[in-house]
C-alpha positions as CSV (number, residue, x, y, z in Angstrom):
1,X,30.2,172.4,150.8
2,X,33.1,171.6,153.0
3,X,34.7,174.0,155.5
4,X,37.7,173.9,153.8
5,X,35.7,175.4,150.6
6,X,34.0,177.6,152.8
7,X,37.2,179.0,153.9
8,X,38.5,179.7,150.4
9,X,35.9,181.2,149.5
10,X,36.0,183.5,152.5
11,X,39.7,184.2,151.5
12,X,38.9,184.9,148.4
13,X,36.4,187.6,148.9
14,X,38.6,188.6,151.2
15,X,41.0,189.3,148.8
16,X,38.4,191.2,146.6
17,X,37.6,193.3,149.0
18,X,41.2,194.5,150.0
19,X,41.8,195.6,146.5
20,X,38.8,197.4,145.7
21,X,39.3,199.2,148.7
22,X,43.2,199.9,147.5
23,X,41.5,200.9,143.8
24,X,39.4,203.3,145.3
25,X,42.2,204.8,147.7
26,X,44.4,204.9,143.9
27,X,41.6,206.7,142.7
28,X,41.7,209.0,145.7
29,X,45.1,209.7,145.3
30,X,44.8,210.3,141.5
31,X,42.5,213.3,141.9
32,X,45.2,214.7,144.7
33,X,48.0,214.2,142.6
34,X,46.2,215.7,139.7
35,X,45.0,219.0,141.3
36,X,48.6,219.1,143.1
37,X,50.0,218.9,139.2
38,X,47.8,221.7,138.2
39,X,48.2,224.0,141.0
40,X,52.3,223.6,140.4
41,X,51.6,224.1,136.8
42,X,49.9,227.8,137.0
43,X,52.8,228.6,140.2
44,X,55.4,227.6,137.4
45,X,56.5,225.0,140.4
46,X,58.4,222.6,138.6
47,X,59.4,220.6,141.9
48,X,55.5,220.7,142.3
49,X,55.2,219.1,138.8
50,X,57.6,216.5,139.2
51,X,56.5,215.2,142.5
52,X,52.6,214.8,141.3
53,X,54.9,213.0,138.0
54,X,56.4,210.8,140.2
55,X,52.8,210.2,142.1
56,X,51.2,209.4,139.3
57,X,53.9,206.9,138.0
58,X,53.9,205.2,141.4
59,X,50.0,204.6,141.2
60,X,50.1,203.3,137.4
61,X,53.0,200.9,138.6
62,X,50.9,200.2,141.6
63,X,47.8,199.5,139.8
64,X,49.8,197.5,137.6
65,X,50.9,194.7,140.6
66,X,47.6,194.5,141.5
67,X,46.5,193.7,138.3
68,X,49.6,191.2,137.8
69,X,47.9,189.7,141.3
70,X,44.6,189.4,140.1
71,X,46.1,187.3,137.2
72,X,47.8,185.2,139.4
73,X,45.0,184.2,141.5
74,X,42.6,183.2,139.3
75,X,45.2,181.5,136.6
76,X,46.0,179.4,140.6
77,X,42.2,179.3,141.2
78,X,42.1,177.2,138.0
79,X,44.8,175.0,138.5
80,X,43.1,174.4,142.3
81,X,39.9,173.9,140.5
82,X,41.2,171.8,137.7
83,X,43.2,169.4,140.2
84,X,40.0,169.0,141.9
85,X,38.2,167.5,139.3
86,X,41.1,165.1,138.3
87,X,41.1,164.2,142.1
88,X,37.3,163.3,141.8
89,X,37.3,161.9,138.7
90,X,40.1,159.4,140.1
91,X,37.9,159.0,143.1
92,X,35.0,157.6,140.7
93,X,37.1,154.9,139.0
């Protein structure tokens, strides 16, 4: 293994790492947000209720980018890997 693979494969556990930690701060939030919602439901709070809303959307679009990110790299992980094999192949012949 080269250092260069070494370092991508640092980077991309790197990666991994970040967003489970920014899941599990969503999922964090999403219980706040939740018992925030509830508590301005039974005060009849309706600023209350549409902030925790507004929370909630913001995580869902949130989770959503970091889903669209985790398509991104490995769809380019692929390529990377794919354009290595042509470049060894060519290396053989």
């Amino acid at each position: 293994m080269t250092n260069r693979d070494l370092l991508k494969e640092i980077r991309n556990e790197n990666k991994a790492i970040n967003r489970n930690i920014q899941r599990l701060i969503n999922i964090g939030l999403l219980g706040l947000f939740g018992k925030t919602g509830q508590a301005a439901k039974e005060k009849d709070d309706e600023t209350g209720r549409l902030l925790s809303k507004a929370g909630l959307l913001l995580i869902a679009i949130y989770e959503l980018l970091l889903f669209i990110s985790d398509l991104i790299d490995y769809r380019k992980s692929r390529v990377e890997d794919r354009f290595e094999e042509i470049k060894d192949s060519e290396k053989q012949l």
